[in-house]
KENU-102419 format. One record per residue (C-alpha): residue in one letter; x, y, z. Coordinates in steps of 0.25 Angstrom, whole numbers, plus 5000, padded with zeros to 4 digits. Layout:
<atoms>
a, X, Y, Z
...
</atoms>
This chain:
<atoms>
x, 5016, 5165, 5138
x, 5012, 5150, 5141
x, 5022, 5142, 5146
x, 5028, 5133, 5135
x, 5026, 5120, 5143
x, 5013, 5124, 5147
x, 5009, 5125, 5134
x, 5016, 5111, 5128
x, 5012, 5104, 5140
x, 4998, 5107, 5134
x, 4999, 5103, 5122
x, 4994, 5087, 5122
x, 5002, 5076, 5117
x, 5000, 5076, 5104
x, 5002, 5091, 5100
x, 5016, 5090, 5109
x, 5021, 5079, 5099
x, 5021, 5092, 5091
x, 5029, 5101, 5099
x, 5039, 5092, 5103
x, 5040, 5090, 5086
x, 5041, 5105, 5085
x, 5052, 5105, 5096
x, 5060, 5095, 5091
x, 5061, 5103, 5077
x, 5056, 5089, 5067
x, 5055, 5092, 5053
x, 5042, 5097, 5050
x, 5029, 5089, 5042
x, 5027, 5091, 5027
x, 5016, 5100, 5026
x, 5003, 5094, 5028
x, 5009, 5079, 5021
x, 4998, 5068, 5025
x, 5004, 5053, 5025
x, 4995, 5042, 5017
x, 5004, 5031, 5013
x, 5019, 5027, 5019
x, 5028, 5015, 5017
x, 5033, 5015, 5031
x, 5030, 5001, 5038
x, 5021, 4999, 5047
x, 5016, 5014, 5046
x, 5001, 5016, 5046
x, 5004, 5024, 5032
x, 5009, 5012, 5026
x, 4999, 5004, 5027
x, 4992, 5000, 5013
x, 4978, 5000, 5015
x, 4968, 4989, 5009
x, 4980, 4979, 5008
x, 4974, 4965, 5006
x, 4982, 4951, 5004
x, 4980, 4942, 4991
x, 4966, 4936, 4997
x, 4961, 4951, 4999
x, 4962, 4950, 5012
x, 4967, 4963, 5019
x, 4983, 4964, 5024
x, 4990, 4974, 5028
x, 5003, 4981, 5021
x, 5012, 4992, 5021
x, 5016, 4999, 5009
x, 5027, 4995, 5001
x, 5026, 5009, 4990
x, 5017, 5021, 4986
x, 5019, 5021, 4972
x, 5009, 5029, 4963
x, 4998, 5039, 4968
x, 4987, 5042, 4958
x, 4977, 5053, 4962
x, 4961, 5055, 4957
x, 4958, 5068, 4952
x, 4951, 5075, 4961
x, 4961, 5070, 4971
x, 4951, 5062, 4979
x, 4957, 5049, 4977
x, 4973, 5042, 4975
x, 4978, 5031, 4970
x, 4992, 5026, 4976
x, 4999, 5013, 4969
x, 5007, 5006, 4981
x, 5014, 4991, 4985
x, 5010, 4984, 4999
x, 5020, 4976, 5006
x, 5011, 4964, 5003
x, 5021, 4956, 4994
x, 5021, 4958, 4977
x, 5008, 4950, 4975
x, 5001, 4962, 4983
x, 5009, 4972, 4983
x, 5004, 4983, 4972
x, 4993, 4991, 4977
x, 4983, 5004, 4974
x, 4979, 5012, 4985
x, 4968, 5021, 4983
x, 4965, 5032, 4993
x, 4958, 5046, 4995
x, 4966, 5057, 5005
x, 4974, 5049, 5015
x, 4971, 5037, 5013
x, 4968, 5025, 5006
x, 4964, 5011, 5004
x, 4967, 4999, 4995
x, 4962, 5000, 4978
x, 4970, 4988, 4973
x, 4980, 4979, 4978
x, 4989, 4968, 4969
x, 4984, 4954, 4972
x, 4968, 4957, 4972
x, 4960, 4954, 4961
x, 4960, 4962, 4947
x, 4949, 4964, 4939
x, 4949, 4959, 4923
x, 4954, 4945, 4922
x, 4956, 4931, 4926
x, 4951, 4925, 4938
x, 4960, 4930, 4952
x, 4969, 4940, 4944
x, 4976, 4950, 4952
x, 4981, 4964, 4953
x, 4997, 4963, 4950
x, 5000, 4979, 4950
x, 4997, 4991, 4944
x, 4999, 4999, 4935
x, 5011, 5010, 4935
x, 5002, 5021, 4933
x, 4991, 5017, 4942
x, 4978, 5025, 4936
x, 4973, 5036, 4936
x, 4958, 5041, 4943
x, 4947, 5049, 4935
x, 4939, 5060, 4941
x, 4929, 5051, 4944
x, 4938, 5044, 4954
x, 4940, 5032, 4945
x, 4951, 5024, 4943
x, 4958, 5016, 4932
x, 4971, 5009, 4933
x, 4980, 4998, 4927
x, 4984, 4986, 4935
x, 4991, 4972, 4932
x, 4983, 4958, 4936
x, 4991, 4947, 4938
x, 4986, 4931, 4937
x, 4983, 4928, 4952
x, 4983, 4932, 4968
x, 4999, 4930, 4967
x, 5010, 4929, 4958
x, 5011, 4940, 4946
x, 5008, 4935, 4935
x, 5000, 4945, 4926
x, 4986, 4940, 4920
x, 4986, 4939, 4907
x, 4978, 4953, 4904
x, 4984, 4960, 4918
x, 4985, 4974, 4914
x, 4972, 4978, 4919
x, 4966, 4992, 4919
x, 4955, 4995, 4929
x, 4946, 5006, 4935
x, 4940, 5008, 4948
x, 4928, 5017, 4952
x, 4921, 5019, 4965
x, 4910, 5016, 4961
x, 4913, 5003, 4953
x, 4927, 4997, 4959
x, 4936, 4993, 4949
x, 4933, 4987, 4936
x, 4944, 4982, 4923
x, 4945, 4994, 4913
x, 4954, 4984, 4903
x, 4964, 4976, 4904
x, 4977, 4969, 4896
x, 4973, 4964, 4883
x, 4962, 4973, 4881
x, 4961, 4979, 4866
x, 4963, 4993, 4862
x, 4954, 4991, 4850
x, 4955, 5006, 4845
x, 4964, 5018, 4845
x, 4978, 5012, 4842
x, 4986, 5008, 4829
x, 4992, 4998, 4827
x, 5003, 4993, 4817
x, 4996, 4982, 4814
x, 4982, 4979, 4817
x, 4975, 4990, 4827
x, 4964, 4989, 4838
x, 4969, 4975, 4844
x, 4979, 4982, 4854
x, 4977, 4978, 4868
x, 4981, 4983, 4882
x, 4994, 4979, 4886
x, 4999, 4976, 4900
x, 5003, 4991, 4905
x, 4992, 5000, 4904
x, 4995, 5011, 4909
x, 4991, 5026, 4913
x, 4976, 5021, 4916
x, 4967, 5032, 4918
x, 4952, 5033, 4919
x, 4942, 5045, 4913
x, 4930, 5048, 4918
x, 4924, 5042, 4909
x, 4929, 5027, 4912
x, 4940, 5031, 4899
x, 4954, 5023, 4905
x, 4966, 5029, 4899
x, 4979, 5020, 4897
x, 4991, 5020, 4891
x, 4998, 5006, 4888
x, 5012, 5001, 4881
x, 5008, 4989, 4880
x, 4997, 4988, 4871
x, 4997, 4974, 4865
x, 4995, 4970, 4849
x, 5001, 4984, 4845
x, 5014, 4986, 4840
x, 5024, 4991, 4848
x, 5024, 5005, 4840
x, 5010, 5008, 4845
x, 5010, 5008, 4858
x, 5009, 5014, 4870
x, 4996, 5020, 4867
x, 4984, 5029, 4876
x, 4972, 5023, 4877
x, 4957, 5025, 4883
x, 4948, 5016, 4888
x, 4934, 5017, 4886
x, 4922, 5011, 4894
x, 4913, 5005, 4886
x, 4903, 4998, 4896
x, 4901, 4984, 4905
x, 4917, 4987, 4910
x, 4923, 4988, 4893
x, 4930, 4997, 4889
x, 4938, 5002, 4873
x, 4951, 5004, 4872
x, 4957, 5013, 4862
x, 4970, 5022, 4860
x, 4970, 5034, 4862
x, 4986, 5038, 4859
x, 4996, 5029, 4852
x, 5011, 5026, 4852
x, 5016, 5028, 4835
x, 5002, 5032, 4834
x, 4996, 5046, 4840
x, 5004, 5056, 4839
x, 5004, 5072, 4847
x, 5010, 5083, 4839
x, 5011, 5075, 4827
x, 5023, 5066, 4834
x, 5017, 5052, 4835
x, 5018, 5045, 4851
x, 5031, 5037, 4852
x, 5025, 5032, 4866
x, 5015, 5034, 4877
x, 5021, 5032, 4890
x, 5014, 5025, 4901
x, 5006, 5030, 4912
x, 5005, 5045, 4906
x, 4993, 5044, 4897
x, 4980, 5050, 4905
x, 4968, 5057, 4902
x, 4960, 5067, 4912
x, 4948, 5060, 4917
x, 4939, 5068, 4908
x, 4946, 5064, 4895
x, 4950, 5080, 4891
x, 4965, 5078, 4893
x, 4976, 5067, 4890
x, 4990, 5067, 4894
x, 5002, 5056, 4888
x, 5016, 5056, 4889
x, 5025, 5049, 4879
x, 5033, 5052, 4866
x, 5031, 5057, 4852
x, 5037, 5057, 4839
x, 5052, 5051, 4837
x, 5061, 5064, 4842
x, 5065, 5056, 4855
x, 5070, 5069, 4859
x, 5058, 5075, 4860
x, 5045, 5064, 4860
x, 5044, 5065, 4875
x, 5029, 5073, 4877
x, 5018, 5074, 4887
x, 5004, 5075, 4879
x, 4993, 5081, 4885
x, 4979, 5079, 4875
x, 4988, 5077, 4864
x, 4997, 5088, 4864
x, 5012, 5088, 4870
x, 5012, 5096, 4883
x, 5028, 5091, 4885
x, 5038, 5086, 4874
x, 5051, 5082, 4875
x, 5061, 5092, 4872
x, 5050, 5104, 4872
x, 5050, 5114, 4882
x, 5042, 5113, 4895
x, 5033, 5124, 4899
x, 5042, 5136, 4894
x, 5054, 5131, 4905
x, 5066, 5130, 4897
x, 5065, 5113, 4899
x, 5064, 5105, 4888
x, 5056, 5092, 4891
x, 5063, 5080, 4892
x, 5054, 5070, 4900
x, 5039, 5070, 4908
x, 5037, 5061, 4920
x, 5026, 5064, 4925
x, 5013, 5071, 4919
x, 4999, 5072, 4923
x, 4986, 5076, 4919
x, 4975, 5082, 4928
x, 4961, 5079, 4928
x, 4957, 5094, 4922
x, 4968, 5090, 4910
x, 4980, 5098, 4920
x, 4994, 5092, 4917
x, 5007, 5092, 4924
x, 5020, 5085, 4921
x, 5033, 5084, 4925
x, 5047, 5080, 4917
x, 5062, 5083, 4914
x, 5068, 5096, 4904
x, 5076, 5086, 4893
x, 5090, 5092, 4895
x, 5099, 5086, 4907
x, 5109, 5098, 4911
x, 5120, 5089, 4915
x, 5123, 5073, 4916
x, 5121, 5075, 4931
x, 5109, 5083, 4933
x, 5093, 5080, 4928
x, 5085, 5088, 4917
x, 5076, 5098, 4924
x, 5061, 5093, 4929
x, 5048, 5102, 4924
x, 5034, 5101, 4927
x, 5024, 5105, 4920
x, 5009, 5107, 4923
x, 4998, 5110, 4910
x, 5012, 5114, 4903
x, 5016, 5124, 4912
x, 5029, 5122, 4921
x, 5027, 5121, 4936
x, 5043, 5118, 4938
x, 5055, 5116, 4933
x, 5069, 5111, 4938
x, 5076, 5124, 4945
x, 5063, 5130, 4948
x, 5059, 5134, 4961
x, 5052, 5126, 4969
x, 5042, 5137, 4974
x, 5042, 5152, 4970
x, 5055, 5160, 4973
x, 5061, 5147, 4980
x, 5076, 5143, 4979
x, 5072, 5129, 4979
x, 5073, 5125, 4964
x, 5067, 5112, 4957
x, 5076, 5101, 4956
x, 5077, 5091, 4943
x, 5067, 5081, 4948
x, 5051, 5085, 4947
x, 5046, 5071, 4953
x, 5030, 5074, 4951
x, 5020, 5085, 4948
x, 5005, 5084, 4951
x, 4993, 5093, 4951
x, 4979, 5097, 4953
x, 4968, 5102, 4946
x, 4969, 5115, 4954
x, 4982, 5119, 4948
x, 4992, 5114, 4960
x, 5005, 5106, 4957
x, 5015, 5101, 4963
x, 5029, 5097, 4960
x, 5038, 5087, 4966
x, 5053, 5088, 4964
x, 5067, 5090, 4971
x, 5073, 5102, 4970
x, 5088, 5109, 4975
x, 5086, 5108, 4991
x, 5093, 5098, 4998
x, 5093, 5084, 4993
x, 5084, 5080, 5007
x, 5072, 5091, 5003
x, 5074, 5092, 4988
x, 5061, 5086, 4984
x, 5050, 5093, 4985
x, 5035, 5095, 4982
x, 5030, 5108, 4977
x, 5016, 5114, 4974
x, 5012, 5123, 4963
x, 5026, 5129, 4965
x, 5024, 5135, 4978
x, 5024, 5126, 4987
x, 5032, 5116, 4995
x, 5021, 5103, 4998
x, 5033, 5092, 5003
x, 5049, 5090, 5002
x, 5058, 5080, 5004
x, 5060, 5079, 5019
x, 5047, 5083, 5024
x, 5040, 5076, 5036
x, 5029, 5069, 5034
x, 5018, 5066, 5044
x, 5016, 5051, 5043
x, 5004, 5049, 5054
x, 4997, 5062, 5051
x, 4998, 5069, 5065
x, 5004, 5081, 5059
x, 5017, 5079, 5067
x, 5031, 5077, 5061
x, 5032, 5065, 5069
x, 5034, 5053, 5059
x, 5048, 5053, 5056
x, 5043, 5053, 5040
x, 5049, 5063, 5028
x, 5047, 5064, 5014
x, 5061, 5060, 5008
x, 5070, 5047, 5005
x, 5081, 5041, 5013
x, 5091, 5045, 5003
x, 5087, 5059, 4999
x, 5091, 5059, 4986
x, 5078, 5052, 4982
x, 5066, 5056, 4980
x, 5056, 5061, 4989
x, 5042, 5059, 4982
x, 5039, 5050, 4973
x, 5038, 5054, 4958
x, 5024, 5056, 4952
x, 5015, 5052, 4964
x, 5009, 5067, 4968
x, 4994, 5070, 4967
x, 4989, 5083, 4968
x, 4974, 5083, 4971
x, 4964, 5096, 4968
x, 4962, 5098, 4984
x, 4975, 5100, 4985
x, 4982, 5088, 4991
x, 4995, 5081, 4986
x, 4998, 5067, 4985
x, 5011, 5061, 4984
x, 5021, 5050, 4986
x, 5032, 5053, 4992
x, 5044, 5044, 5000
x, 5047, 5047, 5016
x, 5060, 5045, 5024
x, 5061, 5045, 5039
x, 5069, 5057, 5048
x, 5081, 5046, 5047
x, 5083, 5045, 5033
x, 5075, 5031, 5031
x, 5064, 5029, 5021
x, 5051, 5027, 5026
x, 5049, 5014, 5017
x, 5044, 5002, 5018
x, 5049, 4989, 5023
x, 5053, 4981, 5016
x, 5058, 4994, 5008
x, 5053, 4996, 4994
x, 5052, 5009, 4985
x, 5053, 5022, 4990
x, 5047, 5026, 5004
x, 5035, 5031, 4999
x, 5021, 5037, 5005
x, 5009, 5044, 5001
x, 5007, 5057, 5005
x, 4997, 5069, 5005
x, 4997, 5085, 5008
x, 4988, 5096, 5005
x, 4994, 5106, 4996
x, 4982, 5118, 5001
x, 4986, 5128, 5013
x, 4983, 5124, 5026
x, 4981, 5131, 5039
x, 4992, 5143, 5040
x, 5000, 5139, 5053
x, 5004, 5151, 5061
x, 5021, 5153, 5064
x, 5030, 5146, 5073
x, 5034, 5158, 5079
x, 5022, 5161, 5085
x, 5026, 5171, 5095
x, 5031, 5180, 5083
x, 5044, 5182, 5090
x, 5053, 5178, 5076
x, 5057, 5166, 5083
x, 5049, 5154, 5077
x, 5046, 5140, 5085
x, 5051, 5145, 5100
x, 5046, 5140, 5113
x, 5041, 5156, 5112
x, 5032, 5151, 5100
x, 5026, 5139, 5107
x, 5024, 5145, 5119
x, 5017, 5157, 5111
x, 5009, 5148, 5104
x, 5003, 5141, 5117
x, 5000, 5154, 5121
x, 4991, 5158, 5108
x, 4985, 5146, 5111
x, 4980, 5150, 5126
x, 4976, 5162, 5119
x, 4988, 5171, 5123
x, 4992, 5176, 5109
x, 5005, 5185, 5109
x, 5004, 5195, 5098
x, 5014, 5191, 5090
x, 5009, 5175, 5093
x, 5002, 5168, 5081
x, 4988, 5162, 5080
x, 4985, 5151, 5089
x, 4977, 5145, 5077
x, 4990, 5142, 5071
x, 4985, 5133, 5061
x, 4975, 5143, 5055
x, 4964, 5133, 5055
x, 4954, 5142, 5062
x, 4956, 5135, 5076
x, 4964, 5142, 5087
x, 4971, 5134, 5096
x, 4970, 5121, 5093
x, 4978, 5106, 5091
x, 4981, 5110, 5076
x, 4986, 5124, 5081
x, 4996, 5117, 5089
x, 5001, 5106, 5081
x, 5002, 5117, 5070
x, 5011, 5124, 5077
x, 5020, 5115, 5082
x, 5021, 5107, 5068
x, 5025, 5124, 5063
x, 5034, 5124, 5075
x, 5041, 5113, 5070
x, 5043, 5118, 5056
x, 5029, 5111, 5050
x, 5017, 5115, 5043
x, 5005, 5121, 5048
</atoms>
């Protein structure tokens, strides 16, 4: 066999970086996690791109939150709502990006279209928009009076859509009359857009879905309402209701409410869905309505579990008319301890509280689901703690199989495929959560975007200075298959990760293959003997992925 520092003292500098990690035993990377956006100062992940000062000039800022991440249908394009550490009159911020990386969309302080003179953006809306499947985009934002200060304009609840092809361009605005759709207790069609429009989503045929509580000259009976927007030409559009509070009604139960930010349509108009609450029974006018039937309804039972609805907080509808949600049974079983969490996809159940994670696994599904999300393919994942131990007890799990991330997992922040960054996913305090509710986006081509919060080997949050929020960051990983490495014991001698198996493996790679030795193309990509193969199986070696 080669000798072992003959072999080492070949590899160059920076394929030893990885042995020396694999010697030392350091925890192993997270799969095949790629890094977009951090909160860590002065870190080139943090970085906002596009950032520009009140005169439009361009500045330079880190971070200071990743808030709300909205994915196109097709997956091609994302959306992320963040702050920069710019101060409050240029602090809210859309980043709009493809893949790994991004650049600015809209930033507070820079003009707004659809009023006075020098009106700005303020912020926007909590439930940013939504793209169609033409990768058009339609959202809600607020215009204040001028460069600084924050005052709103007088109409500043503005509702705008952006297109390649076109830029942006002002949908409707506050004020704007509803002349059609909704009743009224009094005199009808004379209803106007209030100052919270809310769940903006646009068709492909330019139709903007919305929902708003505070529609003006209606009685307070009468709203929330759904409404769409129709194009009419020359940048005009009509406005009418489309389902009404004291009004509309499914199942013959009239709606009490329409909640905000959970009306939206698939971008071909086939399929709606709405959350909300019908009829008078307070114990059981919680529903989730999908095309005008109830898919969820308080105190019913979810998809043949044995759990009665109690609450849904989160629901989502695909672009092929697909729906998943997630929510809470109704009982609580003690004073101490919460209602079991369900999810649910087209009515089915995916998971339940006490469940296994993954088939045949003693790992059980805690009472805390914090977001589902899938694809058009038929993948989903589910995020949610479970009974490990409090430091790896949140997980993220695909189509019930698969573990894709856990609490304590290392990330790789500078790409290099080496756990060499000092980064895992996790708090300081461990007790709190590890990914961020809602924000996962699962795309057709099979790659997972989330938020999720980081914690260094020393028990500090990765956040940003001065601190604010949660210690947030983008992330991305492929959920397909890759490359199949080969075993750590490669000499096949039962002992795994001995100087024997490195040794071994040097030697495979001279072409002096022991019989019971693995396959020099450890990676299985096709190409014997290379770089990849190395750092593939020393990153193995050291308890990693291939």
């Amino acid at each position: 066999m080669m000798n072992r520092s003959a072999s080492i003292g070949a590899i160059s500098p920076r394929l030893l970086v990885a042995v020396l990690v694999a010697a030392a035993g350091t925890t192993a990377l997270a799969g095949n996690i790629q890094v977009i956006y951090t909160k860590i100062p002065g870190h080139p992940t943090a970085a906002v791109p596009g950032c520009v000062d009140i005169t439009g000039a361009p500045t330079a800022s880190d971070f200071r939150a990743l808030e709300d991440l909205i994915m196109s249908p097709d997956g091609s394009a994302w959306i992320i709502k963040g702050r920069t550490q710019l101060g409050s009159e240029l602090e809210n911020i859309m980043i709009k990006g493809s893949g790994t990386t991004g650049a600015m969309f809209v930033q507070e302080g820079q003009p707004i279209l659809g009023g006075a003179a020098d009106e700005r953006y303020e912020f926007f809306g909590s439930g940013i928009g939504a793209f169609n499947t033409n990768n058009e985009f339609a959202f809600s934002a607020r215009a204040r009076t001028g460069p600084t200060g924050s005052t709103s304009a007088a109409n500043g609840q503005r509702v705008l859509t952006w297109s390649t092809g076109s830029g942006f361009a002002l949908a409707f605005k506050q004020g704007d009359v509803i002349a059609s759709g909704l009743v009224d207790t009094t005199v009808s069609g004379d209803e106007t857009f209030g100052n919270s429009v809310g769940s903006i989503h646009i068709l492909n045929n330019g139709v903007i879905g919305s929902q708003d509580s505070t529609i003006g000259a209606i009685a307070t009976s009468r709203r929330p309402a759904i409404m769409y927007s129709t194009p009419t030409g020359g940048g005009t559009y009509t406005h009418a209701g489309f389902h009404q509070t004291g009004v509309t009604s499914i199942g013959g139960l009239t709606w009490a409410t329409l909640n905000a930010n959970e009306f939206f349509t698939t971008p071909d108009g086939a399929h709606w869905i709405a959350e909300g609450r019908i009829g008078a029974d307070t114990a059981t006018d919680g529903v989730l309505v999908r095309d005008g039937v109830a898919m969820l309804r308080e105190g019913s039972t979810v998809a043949g579990s044995g759990l009665l609805m109690g609450d849904v907080f989160q629901a989502a509808i695909l672009a092929n008319g697909d729906w998943v949600a997630r929510g809470r049974d109704i009982t609580v079983t003690t004073p101490s301890t919460l209602a079991p969490d369900f999810a649910v996809r087209n009515g089915v159940l995916l998971a339940k509280t006490g469940d296994p994670i993954t088939t045949g696994n003693t790992e059980l599904w805690g009472d805390t689901f914090g977001a589902v999300a899938a694809n058009q393919n038929g993948d989903w994942v589910l995020m949610g703690n479970t009974n490990a131990a409090e430091a790896s007890n949140q997980v993220v799990v695909l189509n019930g199989t698969t573990v894709l991330a856990r609490e304590g997992d290392r990330v790789d922040l500078n790409g290099n495929g080496l756990p060499d960054d000092n980064a895992f996913i996790g708090r300081a305090n461990n007790t709190l959560v590890a990914f961020d509710a809602n924000d996962f986006a699962l795309t057709n081509d099979g790659f997972l975007y989330f938020i999720a919060n980081l914690v260094d080997g020393d028990g500090v949050d990765l956040n940003s200075s001065p601190l604010f929020g949660t210690p947030q960051a983008l992330l991305r990983l492929s959920i397909n298959p890759g490359p199949t490495c080969g075993d750590a014991d490669f000499d096949g001698d039962g002992d795994t990760g001995t100087d024997l198996d490195i040794e071994a493996f040097f030697a495979c790679l001279g072409g002096d293959c022991c019989a019971t030795c693995g396959n020099a193309d450890f990676d299985g990509d096709g190409d014997t003997g290379t770089d990849l193969d190395i750092e593939a199986f020393f990153r193995v070696l050291g308890g990693g992925q291939c």
